[in-house]
N, C-alpha and C positions, 0 to 999 in steps of 0.2 A: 504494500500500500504506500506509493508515493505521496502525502502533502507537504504542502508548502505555506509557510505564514510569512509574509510579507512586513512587518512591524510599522514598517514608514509608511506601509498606505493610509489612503484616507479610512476604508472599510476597518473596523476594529478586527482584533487578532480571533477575537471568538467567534464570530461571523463570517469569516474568509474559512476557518476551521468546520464550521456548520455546514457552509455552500457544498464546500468541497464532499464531509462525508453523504451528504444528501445526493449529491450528485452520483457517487459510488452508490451510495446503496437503491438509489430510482433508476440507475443504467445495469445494477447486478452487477459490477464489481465486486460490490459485498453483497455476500449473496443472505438468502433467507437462515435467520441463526447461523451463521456466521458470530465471533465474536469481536468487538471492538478493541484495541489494544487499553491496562489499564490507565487510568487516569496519568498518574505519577508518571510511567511511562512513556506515553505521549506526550506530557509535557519537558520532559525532560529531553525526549527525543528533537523537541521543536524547540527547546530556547524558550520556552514561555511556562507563564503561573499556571500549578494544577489549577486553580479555579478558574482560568478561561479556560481548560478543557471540559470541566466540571460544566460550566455554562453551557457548552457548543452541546453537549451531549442532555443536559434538561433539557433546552431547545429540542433538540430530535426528538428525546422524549414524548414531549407537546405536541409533536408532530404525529406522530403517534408510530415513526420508522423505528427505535429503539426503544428497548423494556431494560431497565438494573434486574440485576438477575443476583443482586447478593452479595456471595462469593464468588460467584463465578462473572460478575462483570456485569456488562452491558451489552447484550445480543443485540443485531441486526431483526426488527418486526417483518419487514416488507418495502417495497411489494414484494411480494415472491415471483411474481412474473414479471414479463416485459411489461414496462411503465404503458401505460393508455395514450394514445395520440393528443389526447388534450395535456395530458401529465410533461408528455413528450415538447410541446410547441413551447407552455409557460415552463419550464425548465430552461430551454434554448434561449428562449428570448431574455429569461433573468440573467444567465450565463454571457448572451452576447452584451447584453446592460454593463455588467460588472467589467467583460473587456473592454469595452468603448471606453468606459469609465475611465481606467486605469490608462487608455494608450492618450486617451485625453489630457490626463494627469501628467503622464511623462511628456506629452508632447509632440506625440506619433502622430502624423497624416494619417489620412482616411488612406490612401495607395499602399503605404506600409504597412500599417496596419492589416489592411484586407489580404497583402503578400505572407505577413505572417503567418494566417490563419489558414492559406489554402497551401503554405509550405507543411502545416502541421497536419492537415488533413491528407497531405500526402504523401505524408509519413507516417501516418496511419494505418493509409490501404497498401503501403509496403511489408507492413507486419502481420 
């Protein structure tokens, strides 16, 4: 499971941490019952406070994608299937939101930008 927590963006660190496992777990990355890495863990792996992991993971919670399971962690709920076409668009389009955001932020043209995105996508369909 590759994330990434950017510190200096404008988006908080718990919410760039939230997008991201939302996204893993509505594409099935993480799949159904799958388990979350622990708290401590994660944060420690990321450079940031257990309590914005602690956060990003109530959020999912709320969400209703993740259950605390105790001892044993924080399991992955759902979906268990491939996300719904409507799941699918408002996903993508908060996703493209959050990039435009950020290439805005840095400073990126709309042409770079856009070159980014279809160099990543096709690097994709190479793997």
């Amino acid at each position: 499971m590759i994330i990434e927590v950017d510190l200096e963006a404008a988006t908080p660190p718990y919410e760039q941490l939230r997008a991201q496992l939302e996204t893993m777990i509505r594409s099935g990355v993480l799949s159904h019952e799958s388990r979350l890495p622990p708290i401590r863990q994660l944060a420690a792996d990321l450079g940031i406070a257990g309590g914005t992991v602690a956060r990003a993971y109530s959020a999912l919670e709320g969400q209703g994608l993740v259950r605390g399971s105790g001892r044993r962690g924080t399991i992955v709920r759902g979906p268990s299937g491939a996300p719904a076409r409507k799941e699918q668009r408002e996903l993508l389009k908060r996703s493209a939101h959050a990039f435009a955001a950020e290439a805005s932020r840095l400073g990126i043209g709309r042409g770079a930008a856009l070159r980014a995105v279809e160099a990543e996508l096709d690097g994709i369909a190479r793997t």
